[in-house]
GUVEXVO-563484 format. One record per residue (C-alpha): x, y, z. Coordinates in Angstrom, 2 decimals, decimal comma. Layout:
BEGIN
@east=X | north=Y | up=Z
...
This chain:
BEGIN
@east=90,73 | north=-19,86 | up=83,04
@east=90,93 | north=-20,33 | up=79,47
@east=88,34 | north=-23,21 | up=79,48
@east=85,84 | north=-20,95 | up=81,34
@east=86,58 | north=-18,12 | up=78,93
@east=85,69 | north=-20,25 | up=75,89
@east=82,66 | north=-21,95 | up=77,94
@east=80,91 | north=-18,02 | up=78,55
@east=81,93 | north=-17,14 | up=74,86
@east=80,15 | north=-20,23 | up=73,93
@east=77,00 | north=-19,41 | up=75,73
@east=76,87 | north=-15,72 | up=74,52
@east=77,57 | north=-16,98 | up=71,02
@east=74,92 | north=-19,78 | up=71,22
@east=72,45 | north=-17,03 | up=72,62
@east=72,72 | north=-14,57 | up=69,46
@east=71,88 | north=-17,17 | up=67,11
@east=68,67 | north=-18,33 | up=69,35
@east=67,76 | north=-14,76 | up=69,67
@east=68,22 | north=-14,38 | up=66,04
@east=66,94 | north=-17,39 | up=64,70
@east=63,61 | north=-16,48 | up=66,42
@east=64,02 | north=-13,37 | up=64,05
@east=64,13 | north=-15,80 | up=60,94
@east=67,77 | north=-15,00 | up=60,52
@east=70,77 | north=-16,91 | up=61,66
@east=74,76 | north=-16,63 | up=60,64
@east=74,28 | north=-20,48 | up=59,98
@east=75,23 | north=-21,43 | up=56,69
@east=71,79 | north=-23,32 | up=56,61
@east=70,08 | north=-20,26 | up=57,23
@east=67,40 | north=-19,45 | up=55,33
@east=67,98 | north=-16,02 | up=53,04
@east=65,42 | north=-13,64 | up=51,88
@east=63,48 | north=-14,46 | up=48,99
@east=64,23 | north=-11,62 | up=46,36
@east=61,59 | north=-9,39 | up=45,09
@east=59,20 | north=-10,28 | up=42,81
@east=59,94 | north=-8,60 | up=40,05
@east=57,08 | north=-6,79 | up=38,15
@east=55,76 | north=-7,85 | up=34,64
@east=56,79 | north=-5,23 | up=32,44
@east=53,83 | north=-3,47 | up=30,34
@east=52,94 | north=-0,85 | up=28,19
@east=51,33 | north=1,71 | up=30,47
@east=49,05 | north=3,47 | up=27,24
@east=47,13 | north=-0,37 | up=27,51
@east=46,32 | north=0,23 | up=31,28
@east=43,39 | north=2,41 | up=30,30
@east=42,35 | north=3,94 | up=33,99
@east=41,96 | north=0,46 | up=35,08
@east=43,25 | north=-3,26 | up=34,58
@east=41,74 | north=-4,92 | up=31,29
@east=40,85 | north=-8,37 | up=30,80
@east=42,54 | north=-10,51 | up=28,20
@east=39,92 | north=-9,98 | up=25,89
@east=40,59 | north=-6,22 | up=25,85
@east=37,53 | north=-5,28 | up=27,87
@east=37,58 | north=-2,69 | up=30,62
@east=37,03 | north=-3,62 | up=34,05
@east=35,45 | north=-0,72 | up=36,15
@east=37,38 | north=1,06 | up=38,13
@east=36,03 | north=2,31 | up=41,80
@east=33,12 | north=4,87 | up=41,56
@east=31,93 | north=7,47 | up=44,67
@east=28,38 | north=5,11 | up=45,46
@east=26,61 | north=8,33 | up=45,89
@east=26,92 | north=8,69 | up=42,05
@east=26,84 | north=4,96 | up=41,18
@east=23,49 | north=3,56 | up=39,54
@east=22,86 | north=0,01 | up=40,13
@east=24,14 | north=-0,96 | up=36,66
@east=26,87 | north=0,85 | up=36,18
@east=30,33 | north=-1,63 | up=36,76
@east=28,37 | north=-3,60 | up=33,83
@east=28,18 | north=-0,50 | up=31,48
@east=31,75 | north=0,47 | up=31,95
@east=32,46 | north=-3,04 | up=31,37
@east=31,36 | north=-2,58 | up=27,67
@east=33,50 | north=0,59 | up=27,29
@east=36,03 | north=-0,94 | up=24,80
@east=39,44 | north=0,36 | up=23,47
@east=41,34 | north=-0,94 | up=20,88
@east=45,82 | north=-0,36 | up=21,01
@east=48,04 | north=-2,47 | up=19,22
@east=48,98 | north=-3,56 | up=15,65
@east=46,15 | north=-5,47 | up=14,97
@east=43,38 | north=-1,95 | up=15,39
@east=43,37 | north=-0,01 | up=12,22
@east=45,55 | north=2,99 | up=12,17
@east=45,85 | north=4,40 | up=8,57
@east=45,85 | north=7,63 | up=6,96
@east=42,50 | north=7,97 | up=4,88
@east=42,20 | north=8,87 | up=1,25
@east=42,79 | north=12,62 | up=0,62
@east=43,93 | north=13,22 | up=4,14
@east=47,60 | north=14,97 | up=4,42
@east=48,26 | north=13,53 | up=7,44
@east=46,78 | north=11,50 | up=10,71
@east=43,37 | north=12,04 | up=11,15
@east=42,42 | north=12,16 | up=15,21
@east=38,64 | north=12,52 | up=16,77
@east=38,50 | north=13,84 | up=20,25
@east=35,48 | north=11,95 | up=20,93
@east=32,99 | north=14,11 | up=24,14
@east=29,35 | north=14,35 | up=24,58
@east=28,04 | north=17,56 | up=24,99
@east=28,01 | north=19,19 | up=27,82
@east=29,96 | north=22,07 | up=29,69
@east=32,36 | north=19,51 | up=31,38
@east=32,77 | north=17,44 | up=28,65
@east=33,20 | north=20,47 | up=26,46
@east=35,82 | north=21,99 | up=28,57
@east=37,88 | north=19,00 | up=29,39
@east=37,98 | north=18,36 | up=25,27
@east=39,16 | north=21,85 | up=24,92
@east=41,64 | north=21,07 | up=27,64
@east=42,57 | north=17,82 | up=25,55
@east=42,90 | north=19,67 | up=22,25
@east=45,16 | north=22,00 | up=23,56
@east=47,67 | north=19,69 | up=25,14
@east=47,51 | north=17,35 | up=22,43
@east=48,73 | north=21,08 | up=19,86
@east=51,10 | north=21,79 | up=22,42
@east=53,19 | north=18,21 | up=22,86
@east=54,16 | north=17,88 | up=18,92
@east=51,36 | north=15,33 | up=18,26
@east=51,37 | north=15,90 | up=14,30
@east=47,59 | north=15,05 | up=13,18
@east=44,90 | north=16,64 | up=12,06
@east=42,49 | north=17,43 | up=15,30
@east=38,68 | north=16,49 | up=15,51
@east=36,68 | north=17,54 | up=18,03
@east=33,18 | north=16,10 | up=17,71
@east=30,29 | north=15,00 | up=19,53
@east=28,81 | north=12,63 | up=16,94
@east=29,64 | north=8,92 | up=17,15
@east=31,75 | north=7,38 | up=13,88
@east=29,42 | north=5,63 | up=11,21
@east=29,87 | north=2,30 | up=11,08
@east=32,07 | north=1,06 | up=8,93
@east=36,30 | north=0,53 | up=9,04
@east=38,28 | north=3,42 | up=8,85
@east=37,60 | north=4,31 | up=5,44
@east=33,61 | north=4,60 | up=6,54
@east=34,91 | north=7,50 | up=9,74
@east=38,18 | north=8,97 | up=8,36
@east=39,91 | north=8,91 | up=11,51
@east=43,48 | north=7,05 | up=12,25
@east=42,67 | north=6,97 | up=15,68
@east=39,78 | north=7,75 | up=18,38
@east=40,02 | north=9,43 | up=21,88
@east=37,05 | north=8,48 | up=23,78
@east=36,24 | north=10,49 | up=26,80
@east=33,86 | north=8,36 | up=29,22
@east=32,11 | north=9,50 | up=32,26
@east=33,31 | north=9,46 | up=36,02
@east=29,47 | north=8,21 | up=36,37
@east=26,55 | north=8,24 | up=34,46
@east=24,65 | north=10,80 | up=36,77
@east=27,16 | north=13,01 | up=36,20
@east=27,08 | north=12,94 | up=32,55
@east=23,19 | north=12,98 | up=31,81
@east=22,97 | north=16,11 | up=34,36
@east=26,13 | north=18,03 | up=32,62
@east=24,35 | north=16,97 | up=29,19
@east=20,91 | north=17,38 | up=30,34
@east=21,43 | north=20,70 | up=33,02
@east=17,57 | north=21,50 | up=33,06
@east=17,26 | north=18,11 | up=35,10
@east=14,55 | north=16,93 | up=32,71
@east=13,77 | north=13,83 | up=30,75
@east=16,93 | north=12,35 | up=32,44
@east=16,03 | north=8,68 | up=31,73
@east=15,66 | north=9,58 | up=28,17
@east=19,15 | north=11,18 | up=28,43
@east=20,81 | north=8,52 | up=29,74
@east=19,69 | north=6,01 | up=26,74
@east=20,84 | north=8,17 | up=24,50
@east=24,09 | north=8,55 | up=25,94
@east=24,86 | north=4,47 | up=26,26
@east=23,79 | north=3,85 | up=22,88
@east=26,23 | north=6,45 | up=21,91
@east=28,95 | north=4,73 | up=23,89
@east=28,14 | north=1,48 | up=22,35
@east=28,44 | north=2,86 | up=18,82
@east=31,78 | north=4,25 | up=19,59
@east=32,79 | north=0,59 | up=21,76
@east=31,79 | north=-1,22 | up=18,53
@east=34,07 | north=0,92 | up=16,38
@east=36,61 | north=-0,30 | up=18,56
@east=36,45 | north=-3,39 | up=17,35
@east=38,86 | north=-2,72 | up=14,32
@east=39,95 | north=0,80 | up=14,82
@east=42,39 | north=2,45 | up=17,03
@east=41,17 | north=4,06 | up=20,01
@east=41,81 | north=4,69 | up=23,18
@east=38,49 | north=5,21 | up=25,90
@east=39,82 | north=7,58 | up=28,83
@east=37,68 | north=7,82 | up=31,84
@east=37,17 | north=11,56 | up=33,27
@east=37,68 | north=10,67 | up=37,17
@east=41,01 | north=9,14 | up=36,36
@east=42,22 | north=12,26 | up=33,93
@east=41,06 | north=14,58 | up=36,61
@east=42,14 | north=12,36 | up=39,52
@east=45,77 | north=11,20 | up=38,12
@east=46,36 | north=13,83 | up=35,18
@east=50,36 | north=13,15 | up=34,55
@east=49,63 | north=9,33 | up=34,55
@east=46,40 | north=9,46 | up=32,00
@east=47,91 | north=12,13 | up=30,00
@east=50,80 | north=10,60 | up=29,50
@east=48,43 | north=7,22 | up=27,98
@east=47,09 | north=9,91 | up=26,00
@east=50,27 | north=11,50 | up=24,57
@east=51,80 | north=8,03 | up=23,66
@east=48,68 | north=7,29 | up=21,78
@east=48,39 | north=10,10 | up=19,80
@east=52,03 | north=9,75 | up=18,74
@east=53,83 | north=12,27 | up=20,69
@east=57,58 | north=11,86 | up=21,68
@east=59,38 | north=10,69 | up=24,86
@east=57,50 | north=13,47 | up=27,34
@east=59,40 | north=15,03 | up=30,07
@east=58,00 | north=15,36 | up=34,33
@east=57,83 | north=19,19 | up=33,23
@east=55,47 | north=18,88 | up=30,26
@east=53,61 | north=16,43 | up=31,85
@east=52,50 | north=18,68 | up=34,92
@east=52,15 | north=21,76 | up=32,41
@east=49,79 | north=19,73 | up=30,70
@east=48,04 | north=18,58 | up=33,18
@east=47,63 | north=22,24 | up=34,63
@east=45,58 | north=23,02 | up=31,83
@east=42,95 | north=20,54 | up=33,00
@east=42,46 | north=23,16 | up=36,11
@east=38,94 | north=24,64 | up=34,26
@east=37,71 | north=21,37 | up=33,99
@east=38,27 | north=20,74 | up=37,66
@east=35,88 | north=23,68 | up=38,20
@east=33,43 | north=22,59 | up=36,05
@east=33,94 | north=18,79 | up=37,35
@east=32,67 | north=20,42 | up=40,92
@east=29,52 | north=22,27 | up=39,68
@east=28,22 | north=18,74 | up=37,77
@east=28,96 | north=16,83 | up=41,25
@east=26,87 | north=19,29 | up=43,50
@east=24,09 | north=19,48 | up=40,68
@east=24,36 | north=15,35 | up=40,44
@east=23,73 | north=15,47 | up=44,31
@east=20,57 | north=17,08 | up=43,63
@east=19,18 | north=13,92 | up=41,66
@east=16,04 | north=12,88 | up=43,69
@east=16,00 | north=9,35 | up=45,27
@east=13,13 | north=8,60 | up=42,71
@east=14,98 | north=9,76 | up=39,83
@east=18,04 | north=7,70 | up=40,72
@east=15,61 | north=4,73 | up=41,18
@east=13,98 | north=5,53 | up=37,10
@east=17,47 | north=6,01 | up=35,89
@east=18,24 | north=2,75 | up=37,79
@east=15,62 | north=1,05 | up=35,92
@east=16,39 | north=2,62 | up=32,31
@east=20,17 | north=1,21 | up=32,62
@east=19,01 | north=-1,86 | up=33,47
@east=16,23 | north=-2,29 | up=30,90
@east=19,17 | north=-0,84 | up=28,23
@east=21,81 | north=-3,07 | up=29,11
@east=19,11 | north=-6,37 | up=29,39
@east=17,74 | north=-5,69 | up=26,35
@east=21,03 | north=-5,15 | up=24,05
@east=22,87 | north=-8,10 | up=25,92
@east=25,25 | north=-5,20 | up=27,32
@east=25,55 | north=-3,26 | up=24,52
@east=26,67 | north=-6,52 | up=22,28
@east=23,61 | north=-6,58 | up=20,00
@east=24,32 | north=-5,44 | up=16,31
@east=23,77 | north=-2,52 | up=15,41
@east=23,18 | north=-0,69 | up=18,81
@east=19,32 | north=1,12 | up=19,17
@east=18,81 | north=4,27 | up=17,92
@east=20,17 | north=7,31 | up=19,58
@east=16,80 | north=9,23 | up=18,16
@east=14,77 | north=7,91 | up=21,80
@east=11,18 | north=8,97 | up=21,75
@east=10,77 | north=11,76 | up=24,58
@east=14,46 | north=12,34 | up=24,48
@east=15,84 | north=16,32 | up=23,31
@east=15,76 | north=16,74 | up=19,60
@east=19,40 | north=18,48 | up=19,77
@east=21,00 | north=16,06 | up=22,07
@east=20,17 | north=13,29 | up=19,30
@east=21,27 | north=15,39 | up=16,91
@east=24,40 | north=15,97 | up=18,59
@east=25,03 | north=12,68 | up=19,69
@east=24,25 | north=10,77 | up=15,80
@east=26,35 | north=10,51 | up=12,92
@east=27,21 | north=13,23 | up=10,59
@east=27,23 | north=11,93 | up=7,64
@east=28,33 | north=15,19 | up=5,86
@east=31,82 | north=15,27 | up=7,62
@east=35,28 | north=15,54 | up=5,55
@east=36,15 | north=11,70 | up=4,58
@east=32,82 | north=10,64 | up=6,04
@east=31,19 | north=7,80 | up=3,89
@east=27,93 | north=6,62 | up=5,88
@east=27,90 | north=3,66 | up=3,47
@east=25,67 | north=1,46 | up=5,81
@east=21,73 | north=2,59 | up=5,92
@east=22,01 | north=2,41 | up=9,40
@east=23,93 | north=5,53 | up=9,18
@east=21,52 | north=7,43 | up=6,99
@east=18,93 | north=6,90 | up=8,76
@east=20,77 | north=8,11 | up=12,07
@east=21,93 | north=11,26 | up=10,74
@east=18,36 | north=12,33 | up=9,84
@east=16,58 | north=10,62 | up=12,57
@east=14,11 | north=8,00 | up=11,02
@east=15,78 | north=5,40 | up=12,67
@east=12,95 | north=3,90 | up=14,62
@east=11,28 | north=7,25 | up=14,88
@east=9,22 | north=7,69 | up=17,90
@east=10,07 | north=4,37 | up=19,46
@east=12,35 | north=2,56 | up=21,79
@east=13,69 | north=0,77 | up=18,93
């Protein structure tokens, strides 16, 4: 009796491990044990600017809605540069009291609102500089050229988007759009030595607690609670609303438009080797809206502004290349 008892508990016990080891587990001693869990490279979220960056510091280009997307447009946020860490200029200029920080937007209702949106979360998280919101791009130059210690950049969720809430009449779009890359590559090529940080509006609007809180770090604020971040990012709810009118008025770009605003990004981005060329072309396009240009071009008369390249100069008053492509 006791021979057959051991003989069925053998069996039963030689079943459960079968049955088990065709799980992958087995009470073996040789059995094989889960591998642990790869454990995640730690990194400084402010550097993952809306998207992953390549080693170089370049953006990659994050997902865009294709009903907004021109043909060229990955490449162009590809050039969108930002510049964190302790080799980017970050110094108080001469005569300032304290940091000096540009809210960089284009003009435009959305971009307008979302910068006032900015500014006042920025006031209301103890970042302690001195608050500049502009549309013109920095002169050229290092930081003593600008006079800023460090550069928020707001790019667009596409470039449809921002050319209609620059441009509402819906005219002289292509022109538009040139102006507004060239102004992104003057900014991108500031980058190149200064501190700044390029935030792109579909990720604030789409993941506000995450981007603001790149934001916050950047400008210098403290350790931010859950609380202050969705406060914060509660202010952004205008913006939303004005993020909505820009989509359904983008919707109403014609197939032909899309396919000349196709062809002007292209043309921009083959002609400047994707915005690399030195300096980038003249924001002053011929055809293009005397006051956008304006806008959109240095200002050389700016507190701790020194437009000490002619470049500059002839930006701020528009001889640059007047009346050409240039």
């Amino acid at each position: 009796m006791k021979h057959r008892q051991r003989f069925l508990l053998g069996i039963f016990a030689a079943g459960l491990c079968i049955g088990a080891m065709m799980g992958y587990v087995c009470s073996s001693p040789w059995a094989a044990t889960p591998a642990p869990a790869k454990e995640l490279a730690a990194s400084e979220p402010i550097q993952d600017v809306a998207a992953a960056s390549s080693a170089d510091g370049q953006r990659s280009a994050p997902a865009t809605p294709q009903v907004f997307s021109l043909r060229g447009e990955a490449d162009f946020l590809n050039t969108l540069r930002s510049c964190i860490g302790h080799k980017c200029l970050a110094g108080v200029p001469e005569g300032a009291s304290k940091d000096r920080l540009a809210l960089l937007t284009p003009p435009g209702r959305l971009s307008s609102s979302v910068g006032d949106a900015l500014r006042q979360i920025l006031m209301a998280n103890g970042v302690d500089a001195e608050i500049i919101s502009t549309t013109h791009a920095p002169p050229y130059g290092y930081g003593k050229s600008h006079g800023y210690t460090r550069i928020l950049r707001l790019a667009p969720s596409s470039l449809v988007e921002s050319v209609v809430d620059l441009n509402p009449s819906g005219e002289k779009l292509q022109q538009v759009l040139v102006q507004l890359v060239r102004w992104h590559c003057r900014i991108s090529h500031v980058a190149a030595h200064t501190s700044l940080l390029t935030v792109r509006l579909s990720d604030l609007l789409s993941a506000p607690s995450a981007e603001l809180e790149k934001v916050l770090r950047f400008a210098g604020s403290g350790k931010l609670s859950h609380r202050a971040l969705d406060k914060a990012a509660e202010t952004l709810a205008e913006a939303r609303r004005e993020a909505t009118a820009v989509e359904d008025r983008a919707l109403g770009v014609s197939e032909a438009q899309r396919g000349a605003l196709d062809q002007a990004l292209d043309e921009e981005l083959a002609s400047s080797h994707n915005l690399r060329d030195w300096p980038c072309k003249t924001i002053w396009v011929a055809g293009a809206p005397a006051d956008v240009s304006k806008a959109l071009s240095p200002d050389c008369s700016m507190p701790h502004t020194t437009c000490s390249v002619p470049r500059d100069r002839c930006e701020q008053d528009g001889s640059c290349g007047k009346g050409s492509k240039a």
